[in-house]
Each structure stands twice: as C-alpha cells, then as structure tokens.
C-alpha positions in Angstrom: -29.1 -31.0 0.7 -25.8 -28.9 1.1 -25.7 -25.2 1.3 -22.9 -22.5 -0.4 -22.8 -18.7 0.6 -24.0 -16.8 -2.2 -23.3 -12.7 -1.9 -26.9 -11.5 -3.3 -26.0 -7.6 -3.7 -23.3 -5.1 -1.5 -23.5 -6.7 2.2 -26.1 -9.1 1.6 -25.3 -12.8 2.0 -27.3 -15.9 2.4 -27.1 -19.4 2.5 -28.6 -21.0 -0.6 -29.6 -25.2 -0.6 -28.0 -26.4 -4.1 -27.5 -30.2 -5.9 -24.5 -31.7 -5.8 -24.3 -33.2 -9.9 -23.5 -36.7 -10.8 -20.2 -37.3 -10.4 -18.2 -37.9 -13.7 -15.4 -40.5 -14.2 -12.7 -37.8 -13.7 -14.0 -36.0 -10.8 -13.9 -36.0 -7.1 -16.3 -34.7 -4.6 -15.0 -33.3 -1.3 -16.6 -32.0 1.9 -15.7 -28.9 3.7 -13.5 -28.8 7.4 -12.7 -25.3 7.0 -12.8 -22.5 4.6 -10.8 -18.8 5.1 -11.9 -15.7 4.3 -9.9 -13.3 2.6 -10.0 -9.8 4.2 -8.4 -7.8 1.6 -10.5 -9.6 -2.6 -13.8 -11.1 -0.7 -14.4 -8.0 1.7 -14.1 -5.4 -1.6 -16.3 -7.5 -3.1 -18.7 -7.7 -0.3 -18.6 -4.1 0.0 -19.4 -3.8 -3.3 -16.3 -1.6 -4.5 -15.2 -4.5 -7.2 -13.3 -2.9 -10.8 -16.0 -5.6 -12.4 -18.7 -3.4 -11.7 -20.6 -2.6 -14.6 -17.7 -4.4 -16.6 -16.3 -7.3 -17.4 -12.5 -8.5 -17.9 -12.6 -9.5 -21.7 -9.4 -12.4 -20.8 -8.6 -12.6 -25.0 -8.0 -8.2 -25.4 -6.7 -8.1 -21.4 -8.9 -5.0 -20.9 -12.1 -4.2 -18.7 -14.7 -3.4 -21.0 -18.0 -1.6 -20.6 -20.9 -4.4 -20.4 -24.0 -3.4 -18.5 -25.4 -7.0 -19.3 -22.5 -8.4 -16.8 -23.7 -10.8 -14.5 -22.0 -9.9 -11.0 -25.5 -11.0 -8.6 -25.2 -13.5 -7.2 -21.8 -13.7 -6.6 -19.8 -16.7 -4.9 -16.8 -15.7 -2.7 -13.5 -17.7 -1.3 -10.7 -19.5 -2.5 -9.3 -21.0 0.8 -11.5 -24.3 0.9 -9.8 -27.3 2.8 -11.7 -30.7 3.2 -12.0 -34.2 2.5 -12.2 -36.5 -0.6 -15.8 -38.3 0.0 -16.1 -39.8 -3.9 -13.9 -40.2 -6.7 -14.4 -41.2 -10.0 -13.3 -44.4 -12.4 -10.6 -42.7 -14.2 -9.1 -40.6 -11.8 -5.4 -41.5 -10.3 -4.2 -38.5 -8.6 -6.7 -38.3 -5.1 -8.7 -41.1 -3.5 -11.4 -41.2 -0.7 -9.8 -39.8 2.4 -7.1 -37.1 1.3 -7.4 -33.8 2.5 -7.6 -31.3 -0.5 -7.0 -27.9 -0.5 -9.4 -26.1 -3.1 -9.2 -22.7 -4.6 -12.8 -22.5 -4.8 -15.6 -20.8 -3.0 -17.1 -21.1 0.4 -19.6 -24.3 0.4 -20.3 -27.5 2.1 -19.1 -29.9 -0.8 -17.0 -29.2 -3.8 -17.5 -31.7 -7.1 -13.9 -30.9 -9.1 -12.3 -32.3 -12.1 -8.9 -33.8 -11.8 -6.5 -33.2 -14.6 -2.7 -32.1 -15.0 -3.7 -28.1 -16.0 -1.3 -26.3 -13.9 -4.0 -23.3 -13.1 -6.5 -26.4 -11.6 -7.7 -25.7 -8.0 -6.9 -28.2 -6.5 -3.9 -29.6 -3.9 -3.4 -32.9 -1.7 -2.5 -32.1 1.5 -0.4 -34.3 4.1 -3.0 -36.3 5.9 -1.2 -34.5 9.5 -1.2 -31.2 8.4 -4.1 -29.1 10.0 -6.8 -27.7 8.4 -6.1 -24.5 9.8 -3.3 -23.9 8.4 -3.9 -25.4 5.2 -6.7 -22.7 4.7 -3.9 -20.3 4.4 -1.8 -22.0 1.5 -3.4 -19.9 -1.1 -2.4 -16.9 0.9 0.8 -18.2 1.3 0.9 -18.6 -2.4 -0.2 -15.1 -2.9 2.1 -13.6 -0.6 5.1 -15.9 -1.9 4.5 -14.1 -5.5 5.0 -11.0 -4.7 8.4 -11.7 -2.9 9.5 -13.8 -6.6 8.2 -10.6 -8.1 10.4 -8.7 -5.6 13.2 -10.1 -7.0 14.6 -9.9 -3.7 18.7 -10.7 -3.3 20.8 -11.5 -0.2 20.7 -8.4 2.2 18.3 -6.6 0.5 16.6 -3.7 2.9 12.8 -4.5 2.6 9.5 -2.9 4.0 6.0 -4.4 3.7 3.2 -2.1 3.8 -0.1 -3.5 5.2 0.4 -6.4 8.0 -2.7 -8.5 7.4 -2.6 -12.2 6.7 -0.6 -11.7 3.3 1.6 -8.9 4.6 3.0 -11.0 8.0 3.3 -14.1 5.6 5.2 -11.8 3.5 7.7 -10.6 6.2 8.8 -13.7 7.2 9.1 -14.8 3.5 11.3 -11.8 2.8 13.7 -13.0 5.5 14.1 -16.5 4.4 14.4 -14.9 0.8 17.7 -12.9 2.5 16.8 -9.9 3.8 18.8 -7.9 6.0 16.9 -5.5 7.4 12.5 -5.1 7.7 10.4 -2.5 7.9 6.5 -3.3 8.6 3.8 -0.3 8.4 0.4 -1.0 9.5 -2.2 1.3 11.6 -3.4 -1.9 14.2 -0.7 -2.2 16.8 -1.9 -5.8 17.2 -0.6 -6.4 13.6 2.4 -5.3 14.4 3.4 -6.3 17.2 2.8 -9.9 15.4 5.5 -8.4 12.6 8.0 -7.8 15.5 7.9 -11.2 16.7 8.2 -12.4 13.1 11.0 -10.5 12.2 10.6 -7.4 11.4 13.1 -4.7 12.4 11.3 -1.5 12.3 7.5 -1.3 12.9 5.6 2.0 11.5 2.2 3.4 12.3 1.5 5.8 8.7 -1.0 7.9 11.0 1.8 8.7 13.6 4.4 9.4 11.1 5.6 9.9 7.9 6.3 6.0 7.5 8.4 6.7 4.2 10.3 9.6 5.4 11.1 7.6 8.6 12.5 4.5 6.6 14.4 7.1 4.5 16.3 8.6 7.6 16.7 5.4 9.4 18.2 3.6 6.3 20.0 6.4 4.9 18.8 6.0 1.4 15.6 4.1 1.3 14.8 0.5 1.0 15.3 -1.7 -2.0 12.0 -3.2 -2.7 8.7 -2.1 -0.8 5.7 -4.4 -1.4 2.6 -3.1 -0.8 -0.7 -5.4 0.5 -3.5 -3.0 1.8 -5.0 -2.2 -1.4 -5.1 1.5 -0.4 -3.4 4.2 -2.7 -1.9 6.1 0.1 -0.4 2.8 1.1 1.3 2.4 -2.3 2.4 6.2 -2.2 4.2 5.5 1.2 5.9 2.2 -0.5 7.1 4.5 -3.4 8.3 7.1 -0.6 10.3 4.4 1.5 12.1 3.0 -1.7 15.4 4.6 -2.7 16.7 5.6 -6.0 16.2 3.0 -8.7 14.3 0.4 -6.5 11.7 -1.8 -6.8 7.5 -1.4 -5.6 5.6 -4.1 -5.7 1.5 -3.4 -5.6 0.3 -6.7 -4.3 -3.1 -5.4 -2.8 -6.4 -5.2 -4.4 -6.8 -1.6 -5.8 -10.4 -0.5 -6.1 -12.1 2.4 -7.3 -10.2 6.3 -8.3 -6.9 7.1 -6.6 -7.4 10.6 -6.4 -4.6 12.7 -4.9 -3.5 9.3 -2.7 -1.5 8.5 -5.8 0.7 11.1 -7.0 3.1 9.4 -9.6 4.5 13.4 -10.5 6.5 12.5 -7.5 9.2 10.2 -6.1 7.5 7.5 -8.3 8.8 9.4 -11.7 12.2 11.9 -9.5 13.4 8.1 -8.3 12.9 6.0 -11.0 11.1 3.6 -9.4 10.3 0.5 -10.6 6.2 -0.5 -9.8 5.5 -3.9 -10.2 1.9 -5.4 -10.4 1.7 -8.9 -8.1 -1.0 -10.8 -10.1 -1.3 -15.0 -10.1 -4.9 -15.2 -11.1 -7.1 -14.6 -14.4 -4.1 -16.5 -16.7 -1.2 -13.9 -15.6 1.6 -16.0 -16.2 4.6 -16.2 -13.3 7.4 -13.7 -14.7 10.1 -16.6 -13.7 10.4 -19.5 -16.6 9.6 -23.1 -15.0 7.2 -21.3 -12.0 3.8 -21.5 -12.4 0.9 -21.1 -10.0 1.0 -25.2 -8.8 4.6 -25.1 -8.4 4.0 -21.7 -6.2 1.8 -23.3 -4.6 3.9 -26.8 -3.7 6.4 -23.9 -2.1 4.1 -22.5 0.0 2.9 -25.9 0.9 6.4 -27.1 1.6 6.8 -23.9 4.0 3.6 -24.3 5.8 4.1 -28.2 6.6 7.8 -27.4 7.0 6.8 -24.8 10.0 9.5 -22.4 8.4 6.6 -20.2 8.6 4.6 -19.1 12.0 1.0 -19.1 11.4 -0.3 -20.0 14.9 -1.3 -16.4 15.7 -2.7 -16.0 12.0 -6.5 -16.9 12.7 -8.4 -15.1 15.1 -12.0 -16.2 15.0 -13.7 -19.2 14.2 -17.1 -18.8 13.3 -19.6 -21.7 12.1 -20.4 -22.2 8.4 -24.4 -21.5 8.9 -23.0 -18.2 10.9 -20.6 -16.6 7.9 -22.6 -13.5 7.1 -21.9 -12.4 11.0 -18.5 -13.2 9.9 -18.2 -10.7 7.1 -20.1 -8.3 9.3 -17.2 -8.7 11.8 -14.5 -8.5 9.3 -16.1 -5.1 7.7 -17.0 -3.1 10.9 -14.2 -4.4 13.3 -11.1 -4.5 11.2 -8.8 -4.0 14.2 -10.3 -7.1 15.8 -10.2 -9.6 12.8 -6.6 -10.5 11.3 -7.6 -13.7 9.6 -11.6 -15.3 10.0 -12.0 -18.9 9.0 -15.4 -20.6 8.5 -16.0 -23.8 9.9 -17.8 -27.0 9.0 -17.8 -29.3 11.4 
C-alpha cells in the first residue's frame, strides 16, 4: 500500500498508508523518483503562519473570507513531483507507460491524474534523458520565470533580486538572459550568494551589514529599474522599494504571511518614488498578464531552459533525504536555513 505525507497540525507530519482508485479511461497513474520541497509556500505552511488560517479564499468574490468551519488539517504539501507513467488508461493519447512526468502535485508515492487539454492541468512529459533532479525544479523555474515576465524587463535594464533561495538564483540568471545589464543579489547566507556571483550577479549585498537599498542607490546612481522580491519577508520588500529608482518597477514574488507591521512602510519611497508594486501570482486561476502566456506554456519555457542547460542548477540541491525520512527533512529546512538551499525527497 503506498504512503503520502500528510501535515497533521503546525510541525507535525506523518506518513499516512492510502488506496490508489481504479484507474479511469482518461487517467494515468505514475510513481515517484523524486519530489522537491519548497522552502519558501510548504515551510509557511508547515510552520503554521498560512493567510488560510481560519479562512478560506472564496475563488468566485477573489477575497479571504472568514470561515471557522475551513478544513486546513490534514493538509498535503508539494508541487515538485517527478516520476514515471506505470498505467494509462483506454482513451488517453498524450502519455504512455514509461514517460517521466513532472506533476504539480503533492509529495506521495504514486499519483492517479486525469489527462486532458486544460492549460492549468498538473501535469508535464519530460525528456526521457533529462534528470529527475532537475526536473523537480521546473515548477520553480516556472515560478521564478513569472516574475521576470511580470518584470517586464527590457534590454539593459539594472536589476536586483532580493532573497537568493532556489527561486531567487533561478531568477538571476533569468534576468540576464532576459537582458540585463547590471545585477544586484541581497541575501543574509554568504553561501547563497556566493552561488549568485558565480551566476551572474554583479553586486552581492548582505541587508544585515548594510543598508542594501541605499548601497544599490549610490552604486547605480539612481536606483535600479525593477527589484523582485522572493523571501516573503516585509523588510525584504521594503529594501526592494528602497533599491528601485524613481518610477520603477517592484515585483513581490515571495509568500507574504501574517501583519507587516512597521517592516512595510508604504508613506515612504514606495508612494515619494512612485513605484510601481507588482504581485507575481500563477496559481488559484490568476491569469498570466501577457495575452497567448499561460501557466503550461510558462512552464514548456522553463522546461526548454532547464533541458537546454541555459540555466545552472547543479549547485541548486543540497540534501537528499529518503521519502519515509521527510519530516527530518522539514525539520532541517525550519531550524537550519543556512544549511538547506533546495531539499528533495527521494523515492527510490
């Protein structure tokens, strides 16, 4: 009997036996290689900091409403699932036994999915070469490759990325290829960036040293155009809105959770420099802001980019830790953030 990871209540996971369901005429059934966890969504949500608690996003009004009846235990996380077609159904045309998939979906030993043409559906054939590895980072590639379309970036643009974790060094390299002249990355971990120097990045900031947006200010001479923001921490995006010059562009790609206090003070540059603040969101049916882009055809980019190797990865994933082992992996993730910059489970 296979097994998923089910989050029970704030740092509290388990491995729970369920039954895979007949397979209909239109479905697949895969088996997991690898699965990646996502240190910035799945660790809020393992910490228990998520906006949905004690609400629920109503998807028809497009507001979080108050519903105390909102089921949120026991909650499945992950949406970097990589493995192999096992089954498929009669009527389906698009996979056959043997591909490797990439699924948006949880972390679990099988996945049963239905294969249609909805743009929004989970799934994505792989090259039968590519490895599994880096395939577990094509959603994070996909994420990361949204927020430089909502960037808007043009050809010698002056860019800084705030937040070097997986999404944040995917996003630096993106940003060059997209044209950009000239880099800043700002993270706290030297490891991270030391990784951003060797992937381009210009200018490397530590926020606790310095005043990272004052520094980019005096090193530019006016501030950069865009600023995209991944850490999910207000004081983060307050930096970004620092850094950016008159008129520019801030993109708030992270996963904001809880009050921003005083980390947030939009009385400042944000409203003196005009700034533009963009919201990065590909999931719960926000649409792309680009006519003919939508999430699959973001995602056949990212792909293209990751099998292409226009994009290094290699350094990406730092521990490998078994399936029947993940709660030590969360563990590891929430009280050593310096040591984990991307922490895929394995299956096999």
């Amino acid at each position: 009997m296979p097994y998923e990871l089910l989050l029970l209540e704030p740092r509290s996971l388990r491995l729970a036996s369920y039954e895979d369901p007949p397979l209909g005429p239109d479905q697949v059934r895969a088996e997991a290689i690898v699965s990646g966890i996502s240190h910035g969504t799945e660790l809020a949500l393992y910490r228990g900091v998520s906006p949905f608690e004690g609400k629920r996003f109503d998807t028809e009004l497009r507001l979080f409403v108050d519903d105390v009846q909102a089921e949120t235990y026991p909650m499945r996380l992950g949406y970097e699932w990589v493995g192999t077609v096992r089954e498929a159904g009669a009527d389906v045309q698009a996979l056959q036994v043997g591909d490797l998939v990439h699924l948006a979906l949880p972390h679990r030993q099988t996945q049963t999915v239905t294969i249609d043409d909805e743009p929004r559906a989970p799934w994505t054939v792989l090259p039968m070469s590519f490895d599994p590895e880096r395939a577990a980072l094509l959603q994070s590639a996909t994420i990361a490759l949204q927020a430089i379309h909502d960037a808007r970036l043009k050809l010698g643009d002056a860019v800084a990325v705030y937040g070097l974790g997986a999404f944040g060094l995917l996003a630096v390299q993106l940003a060059r290829l997209s044209g950009a002249a000239w880099i800043a990355a700002v993270d706290p971990i030297p490891a991270r960036r030391e990784l951003a120097s060797a992937r381009g990045a210009d200018l490397v900031l530590d926020p606790i040293d310095v005043d990272a947006g004052r520094e980019i200010k005096l090193v530019t001479g006016m501030g950069v155009d865009v600023a995209i923001e991944f850490s999910g921490r207000y004081a983060a995006l307050q930096d970004a809105m620092r850094s950016t010059r008159l008129a520019g562009m801030v993109v708030a790609a992270g996963f904001y959770t809880g009050g921003a206090g005083d980390d947030l003070r939009l009385g400042e540059e944000w409203h003196h420099n005009r700034l533009t603040l963009v919201s990065s969101m590909s999931g719960w049916g926000a649409p792309h802001r680009e006519p003919g882009w939508d999430r699959r055809r973001l995602r056949s980019a990212a792909l293209e980019l990751l099998a292409g190797d226009r994009l290094d990865v290699d350094a990406l994933v730092t521990h490998r830790i078994q399936f029947e082992q993940a709660p030590e992996a969360y563990e590891l993730i929430d009280r050593n953030p310096e040591k984990a910059l991307r922490v895929v489970l394995t299956y096999r």
